[in-house]
VEXPA-578098 format. One record per residue (C-alpha): residue in three letters; residue number from 0; x, y, z. Coordinates in steps of 0.001 Angstrom, whole numbers, plus 524288, in hexadecimal, padded with zeros to 5 digits. Layout:
// residues N
<atom><r>ALA</r><k>NUM</k><x>X</x><y>Y</y><z>Z</z></atom>
...
//
This chain:
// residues 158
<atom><r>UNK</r><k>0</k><x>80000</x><y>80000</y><z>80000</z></atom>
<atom><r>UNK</r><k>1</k><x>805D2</x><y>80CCD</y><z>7FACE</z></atom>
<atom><r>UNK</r><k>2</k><x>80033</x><y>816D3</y><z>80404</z></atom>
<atom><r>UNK</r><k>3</k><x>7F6C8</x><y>81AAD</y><z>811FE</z></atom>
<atom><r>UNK</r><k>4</k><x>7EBAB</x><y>81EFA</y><z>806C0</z></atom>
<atom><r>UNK</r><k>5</k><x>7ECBA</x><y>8120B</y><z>80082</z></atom>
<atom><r>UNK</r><k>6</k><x>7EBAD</x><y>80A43</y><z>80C99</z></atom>
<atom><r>UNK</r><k>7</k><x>7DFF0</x><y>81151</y><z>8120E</z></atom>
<atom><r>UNK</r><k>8</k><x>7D7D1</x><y>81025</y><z>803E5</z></atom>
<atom><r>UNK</r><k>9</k><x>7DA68</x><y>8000E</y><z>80542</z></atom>
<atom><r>UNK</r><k>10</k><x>7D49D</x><y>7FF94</y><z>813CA</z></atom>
<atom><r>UNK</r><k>11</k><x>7C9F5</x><y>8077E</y><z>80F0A</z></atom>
<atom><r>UNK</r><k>12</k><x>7C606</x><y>7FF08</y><z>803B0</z></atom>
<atom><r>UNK</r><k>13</k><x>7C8D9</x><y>7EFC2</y><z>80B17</z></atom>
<atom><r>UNK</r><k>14</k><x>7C175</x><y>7F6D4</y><z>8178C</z></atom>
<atom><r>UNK</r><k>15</k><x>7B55E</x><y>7FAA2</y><z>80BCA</z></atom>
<atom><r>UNK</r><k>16</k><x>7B4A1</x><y>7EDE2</y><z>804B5</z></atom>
<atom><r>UNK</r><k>17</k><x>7BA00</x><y>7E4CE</y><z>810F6</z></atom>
<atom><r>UNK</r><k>18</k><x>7B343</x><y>7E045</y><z>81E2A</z></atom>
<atom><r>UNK</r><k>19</k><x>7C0B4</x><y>7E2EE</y><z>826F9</z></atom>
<atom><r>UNK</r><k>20</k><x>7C068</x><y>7DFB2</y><z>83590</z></atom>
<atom><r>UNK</r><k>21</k><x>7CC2C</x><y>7E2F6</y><z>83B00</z></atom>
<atom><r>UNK</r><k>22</k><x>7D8D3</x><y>7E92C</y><z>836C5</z></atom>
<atom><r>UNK</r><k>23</k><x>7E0C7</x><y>7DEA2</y><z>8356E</z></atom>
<atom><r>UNK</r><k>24</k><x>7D6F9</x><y>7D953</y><z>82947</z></atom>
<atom><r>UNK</r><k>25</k><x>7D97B</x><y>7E887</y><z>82335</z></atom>
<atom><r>UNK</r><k>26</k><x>7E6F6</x><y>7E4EA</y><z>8254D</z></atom>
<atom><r>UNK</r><k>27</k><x>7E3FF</x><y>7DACA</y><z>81F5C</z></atom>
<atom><r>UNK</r><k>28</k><x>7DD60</x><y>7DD5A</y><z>8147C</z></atom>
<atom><r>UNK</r><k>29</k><x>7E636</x><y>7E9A2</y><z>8131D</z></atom>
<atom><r>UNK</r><k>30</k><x>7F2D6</x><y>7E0F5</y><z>80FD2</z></atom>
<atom><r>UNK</r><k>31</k><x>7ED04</x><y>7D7EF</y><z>807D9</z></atom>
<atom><r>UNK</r><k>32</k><x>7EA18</x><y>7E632</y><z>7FE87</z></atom>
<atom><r>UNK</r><k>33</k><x>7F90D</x><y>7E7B1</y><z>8010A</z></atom>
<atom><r>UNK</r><k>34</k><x>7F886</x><y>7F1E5</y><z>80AD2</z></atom>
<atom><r>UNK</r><k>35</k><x>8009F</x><y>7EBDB</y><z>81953</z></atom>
<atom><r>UNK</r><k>36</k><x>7FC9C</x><y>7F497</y><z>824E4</z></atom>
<atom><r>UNK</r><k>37</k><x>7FFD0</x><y>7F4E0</y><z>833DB</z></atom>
<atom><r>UNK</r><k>38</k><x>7F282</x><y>7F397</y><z>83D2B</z></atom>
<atom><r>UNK</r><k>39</k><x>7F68E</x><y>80134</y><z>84138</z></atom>
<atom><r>UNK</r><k>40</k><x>7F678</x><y>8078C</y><z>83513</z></atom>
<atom><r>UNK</r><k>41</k><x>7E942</x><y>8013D</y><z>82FFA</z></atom>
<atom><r>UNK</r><k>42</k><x>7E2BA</x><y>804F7</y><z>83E23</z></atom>
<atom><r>UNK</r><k>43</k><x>7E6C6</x><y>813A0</y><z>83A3A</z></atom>
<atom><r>UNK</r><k>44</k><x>7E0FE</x><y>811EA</y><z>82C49</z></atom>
<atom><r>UNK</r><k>45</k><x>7D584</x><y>80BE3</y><z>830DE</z></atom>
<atom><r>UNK</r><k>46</k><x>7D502</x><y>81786</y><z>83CF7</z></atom>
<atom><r>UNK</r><k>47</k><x>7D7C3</x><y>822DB</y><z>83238</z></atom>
<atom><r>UNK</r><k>48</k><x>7CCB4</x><y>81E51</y><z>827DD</z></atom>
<atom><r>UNK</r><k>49</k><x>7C444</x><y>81D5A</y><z>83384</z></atom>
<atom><r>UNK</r><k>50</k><x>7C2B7</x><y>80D07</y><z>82F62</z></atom>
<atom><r>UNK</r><k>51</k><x>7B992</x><y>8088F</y><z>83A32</z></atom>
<atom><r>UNK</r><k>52</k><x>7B6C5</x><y>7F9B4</y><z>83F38</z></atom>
<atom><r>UNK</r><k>53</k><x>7A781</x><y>7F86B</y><z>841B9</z></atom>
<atom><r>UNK</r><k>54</k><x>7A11B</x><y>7E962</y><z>844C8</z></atom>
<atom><r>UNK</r><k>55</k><x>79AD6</x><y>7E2EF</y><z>83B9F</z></atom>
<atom><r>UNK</r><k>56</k><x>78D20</x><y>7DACE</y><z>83D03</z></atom>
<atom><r>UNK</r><k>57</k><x>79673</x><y>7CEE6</y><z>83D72</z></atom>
<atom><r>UNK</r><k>58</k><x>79BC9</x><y>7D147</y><z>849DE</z></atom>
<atom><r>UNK</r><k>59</k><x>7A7C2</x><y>7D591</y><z>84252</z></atom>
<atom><r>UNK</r><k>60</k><x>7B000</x><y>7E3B4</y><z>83E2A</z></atom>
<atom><r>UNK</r><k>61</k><x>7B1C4</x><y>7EA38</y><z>831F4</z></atom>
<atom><r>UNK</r><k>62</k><x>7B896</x><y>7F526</y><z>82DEE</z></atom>
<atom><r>UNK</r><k>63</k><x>7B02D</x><y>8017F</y><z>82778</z></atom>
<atom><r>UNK</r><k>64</k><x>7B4EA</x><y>80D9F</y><z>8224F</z></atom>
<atom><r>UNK</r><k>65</k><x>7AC93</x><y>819AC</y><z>827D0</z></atom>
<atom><r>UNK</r><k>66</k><x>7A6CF</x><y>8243F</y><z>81BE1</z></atom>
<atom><r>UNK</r><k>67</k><x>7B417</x><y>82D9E</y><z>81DDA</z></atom>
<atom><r>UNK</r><k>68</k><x>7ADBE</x><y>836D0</y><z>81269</z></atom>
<atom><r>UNK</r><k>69</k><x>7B4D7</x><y>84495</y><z>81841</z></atom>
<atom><r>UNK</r><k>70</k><x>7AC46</x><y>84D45</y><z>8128D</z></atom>
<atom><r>UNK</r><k>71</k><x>7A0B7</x><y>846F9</y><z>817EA</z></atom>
<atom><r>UNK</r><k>72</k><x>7A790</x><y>84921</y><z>824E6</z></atom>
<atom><r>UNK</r><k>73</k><x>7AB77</x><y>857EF</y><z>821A1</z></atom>
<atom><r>UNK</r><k>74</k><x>79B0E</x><y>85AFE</y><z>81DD4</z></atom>
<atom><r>UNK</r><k>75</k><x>796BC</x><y>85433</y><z>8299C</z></atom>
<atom><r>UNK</r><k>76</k><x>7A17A</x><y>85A94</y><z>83279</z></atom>
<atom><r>UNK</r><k>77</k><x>79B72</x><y>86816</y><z>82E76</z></atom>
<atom><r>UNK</r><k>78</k><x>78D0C</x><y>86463</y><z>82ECF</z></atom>
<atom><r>UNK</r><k>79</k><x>78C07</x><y>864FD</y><z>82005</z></atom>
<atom><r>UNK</r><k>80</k><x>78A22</x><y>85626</y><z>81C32</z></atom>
<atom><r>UNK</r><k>81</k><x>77C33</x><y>851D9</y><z>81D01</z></atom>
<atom><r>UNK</r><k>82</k><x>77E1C</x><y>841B0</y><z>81CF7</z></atom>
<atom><r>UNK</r><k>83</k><x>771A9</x><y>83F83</y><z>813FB</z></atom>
<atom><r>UNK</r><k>84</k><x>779C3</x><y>83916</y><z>80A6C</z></atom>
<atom><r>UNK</r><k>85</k><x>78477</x><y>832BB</y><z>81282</z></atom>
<atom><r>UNK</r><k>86</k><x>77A0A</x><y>82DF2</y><z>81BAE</z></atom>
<atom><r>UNK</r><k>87</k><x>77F62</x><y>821FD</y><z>82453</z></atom>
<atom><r>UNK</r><k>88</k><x>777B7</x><y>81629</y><z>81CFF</z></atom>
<atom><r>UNK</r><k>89</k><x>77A7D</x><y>80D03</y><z>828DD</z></atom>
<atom><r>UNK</r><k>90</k><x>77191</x><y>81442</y><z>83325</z></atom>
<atom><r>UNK</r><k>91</k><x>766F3</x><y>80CB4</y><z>839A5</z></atom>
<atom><r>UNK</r><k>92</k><x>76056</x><y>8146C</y><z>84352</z></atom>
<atom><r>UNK</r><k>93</k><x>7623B</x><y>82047</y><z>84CFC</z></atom>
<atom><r>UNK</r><k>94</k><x>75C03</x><y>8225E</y><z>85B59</z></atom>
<atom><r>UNK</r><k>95</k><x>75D24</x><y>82DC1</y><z>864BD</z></atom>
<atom><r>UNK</r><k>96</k><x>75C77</x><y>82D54</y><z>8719C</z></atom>
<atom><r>UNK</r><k>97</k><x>75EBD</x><y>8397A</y><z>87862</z></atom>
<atom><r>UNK</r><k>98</k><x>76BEC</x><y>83EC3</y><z>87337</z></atom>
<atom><r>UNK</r><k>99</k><x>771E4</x><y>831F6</y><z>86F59</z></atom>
<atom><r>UNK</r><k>100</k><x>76DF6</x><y>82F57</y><z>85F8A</z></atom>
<atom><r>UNK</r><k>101</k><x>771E3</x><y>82057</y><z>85E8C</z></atom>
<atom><r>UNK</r><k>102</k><x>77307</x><y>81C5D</y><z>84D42</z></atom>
<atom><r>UNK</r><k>103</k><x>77380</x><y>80FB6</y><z>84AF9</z></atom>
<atom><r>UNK</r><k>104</k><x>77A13</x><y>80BDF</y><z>83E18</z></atom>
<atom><r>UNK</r><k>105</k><x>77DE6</x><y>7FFC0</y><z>83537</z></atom>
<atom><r>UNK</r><k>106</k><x>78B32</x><y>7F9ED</y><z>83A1C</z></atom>
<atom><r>UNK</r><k>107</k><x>796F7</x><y>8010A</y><z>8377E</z></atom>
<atom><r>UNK</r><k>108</k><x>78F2F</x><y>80F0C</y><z>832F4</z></atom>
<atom><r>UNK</r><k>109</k><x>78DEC</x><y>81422</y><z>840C0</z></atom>
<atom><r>UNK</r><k>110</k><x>79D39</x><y>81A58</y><z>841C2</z></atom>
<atom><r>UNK</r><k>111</k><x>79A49</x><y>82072</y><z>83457</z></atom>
<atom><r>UNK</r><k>112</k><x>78CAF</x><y>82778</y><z>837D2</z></atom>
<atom><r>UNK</r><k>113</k><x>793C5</x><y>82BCC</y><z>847D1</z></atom>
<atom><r>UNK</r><k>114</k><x>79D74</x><y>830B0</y><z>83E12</z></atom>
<atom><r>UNK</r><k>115</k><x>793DA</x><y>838A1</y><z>83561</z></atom>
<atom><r>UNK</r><k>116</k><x>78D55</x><y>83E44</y><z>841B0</z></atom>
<atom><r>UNK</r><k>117</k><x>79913</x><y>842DB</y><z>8483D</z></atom>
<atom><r>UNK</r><k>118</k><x>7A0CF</x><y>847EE</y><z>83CA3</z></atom>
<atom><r>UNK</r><k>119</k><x>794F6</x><y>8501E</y><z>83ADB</z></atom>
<atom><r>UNK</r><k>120</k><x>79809</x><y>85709</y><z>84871</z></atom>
<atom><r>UNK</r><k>121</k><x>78B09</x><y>85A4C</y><z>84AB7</z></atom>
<atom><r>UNK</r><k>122</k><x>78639</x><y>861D2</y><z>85994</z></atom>
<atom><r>UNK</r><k>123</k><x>779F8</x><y>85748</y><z>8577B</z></atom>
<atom><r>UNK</r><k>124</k><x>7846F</x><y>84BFF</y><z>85A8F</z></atom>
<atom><r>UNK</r><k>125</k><x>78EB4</x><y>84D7D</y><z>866AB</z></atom>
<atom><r>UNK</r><k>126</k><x>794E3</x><y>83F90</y><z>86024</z></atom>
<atom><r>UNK</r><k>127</k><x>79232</x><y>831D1</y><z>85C03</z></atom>
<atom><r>UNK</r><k>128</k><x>7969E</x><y>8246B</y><z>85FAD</z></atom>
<atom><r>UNK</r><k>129</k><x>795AF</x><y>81870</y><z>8566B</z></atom>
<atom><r>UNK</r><k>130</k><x>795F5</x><y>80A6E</y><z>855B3</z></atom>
<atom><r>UNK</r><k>131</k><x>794C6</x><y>80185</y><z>84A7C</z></atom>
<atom><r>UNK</r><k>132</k><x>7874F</x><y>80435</y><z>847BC</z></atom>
<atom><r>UNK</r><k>133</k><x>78334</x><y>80E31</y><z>85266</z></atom>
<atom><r>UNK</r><k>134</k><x>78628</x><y>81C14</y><z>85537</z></atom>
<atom><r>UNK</r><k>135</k><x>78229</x><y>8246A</y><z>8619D</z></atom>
<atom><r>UNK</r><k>136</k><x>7829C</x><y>832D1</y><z>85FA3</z></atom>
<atom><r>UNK</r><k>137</k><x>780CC</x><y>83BC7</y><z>86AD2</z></atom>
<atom><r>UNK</r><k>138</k><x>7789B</x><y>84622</y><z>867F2</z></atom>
<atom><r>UNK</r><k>139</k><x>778E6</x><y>8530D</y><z>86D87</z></atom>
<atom><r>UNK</r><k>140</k><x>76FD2</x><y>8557E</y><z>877EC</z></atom>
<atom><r>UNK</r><k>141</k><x>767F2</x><y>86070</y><z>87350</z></atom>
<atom><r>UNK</r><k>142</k><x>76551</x><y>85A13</y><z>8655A</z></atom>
<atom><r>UNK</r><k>143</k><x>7574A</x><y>85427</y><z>864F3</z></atom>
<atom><r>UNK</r><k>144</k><x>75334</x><y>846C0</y><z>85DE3</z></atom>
<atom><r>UNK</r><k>145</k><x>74E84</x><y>84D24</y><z>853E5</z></atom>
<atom><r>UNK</r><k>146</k><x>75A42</x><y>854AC</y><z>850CF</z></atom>
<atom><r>UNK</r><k>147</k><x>763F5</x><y>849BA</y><z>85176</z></atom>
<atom><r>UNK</r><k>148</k><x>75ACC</x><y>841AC</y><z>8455A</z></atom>
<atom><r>UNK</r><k>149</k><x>75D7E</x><y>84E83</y><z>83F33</z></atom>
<atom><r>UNK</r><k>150</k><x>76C36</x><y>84EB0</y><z>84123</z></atom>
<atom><r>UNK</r><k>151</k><x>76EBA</x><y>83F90</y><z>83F04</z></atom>
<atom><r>UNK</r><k>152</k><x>7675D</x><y>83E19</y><z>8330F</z></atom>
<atom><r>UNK</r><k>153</k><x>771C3</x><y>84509</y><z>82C17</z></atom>
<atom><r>UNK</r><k>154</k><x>77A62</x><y>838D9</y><z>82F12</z></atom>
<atom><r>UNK</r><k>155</k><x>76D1B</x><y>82D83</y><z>82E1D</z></atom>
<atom><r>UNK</r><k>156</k><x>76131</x><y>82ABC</y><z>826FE</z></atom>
<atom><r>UNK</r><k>157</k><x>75633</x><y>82EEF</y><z>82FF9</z></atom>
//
């Protein structure tokens, strides 16, 4: 492998068209495209293209690459990107209870929505935590139920 650039585009595309569990498979996989790499130097790959691990219905882990589109991030940074188009297409269902909004999502799409919601640094949501396929926001206190359908269904279908 000639270069960094070259050796990130190859994880990207076996982590796209390959169910990978652990590093040592990409490591794997990696030198059998003729490309040798150290555990630590794949684990900072993996950390700087944001390559997560989520479980899989099989009791197993996969590797998925998170939407990384920067100018997505940019719009939604400054309040300017309404997500009618980039909708998240694995959402299931949202319930309130008082300030807490809890989203349950398809496995694997919850890190990507928490991500939407906080990149868009909104005073509606103080933060987000997510799981595989569930994310808790905590709402501010003063916003009312009606207000937070409002505000999240610029991330969901509602």
């Amino acid at each position: 492998m000639k270069n960094k650039k070259e050796r990130l585009q190859l994880i990207v595309n076996l982590v796209k068209k390959n169910i990978i569990g652990s590093q040592n498979e990409l490591a794997q996989l990696l030198e059998k495209n003729g490309c040798k790499v150290t555990q630590a130097t794949l684990s900072r790959d993996l950390k700087s293209m944001k390559i997560t691990k989520v479980a899989t219905n099989g009791g197993g882990y996969m590797y998925i690459i998170p939407d990384n589109n920067k100018l997505q991030d940019s719009m939604l940074m400054s309040g300017q990107h309404s997500m009618t188009v980039h909708q998240q297409v694995g959402f299931i269902s949202i319930k309130l209870s008082g300030n807490i909004a809890v989203i349950k999502t398809r496995n694997g799409y919850a890190a990507g929505l928490a991500y939407d919601i906080d990149m868009s640094h909104s005073d509606e949501v103080l933060g987000t935590i997510a799981g595989a396929d569930t994310v808790f926001a905590i709402m501010n206190e003063s916003l009312s139920h009606e207000d937070a359908m409002k505000f999240f269904s610029r991330f969901i279908p509602l």
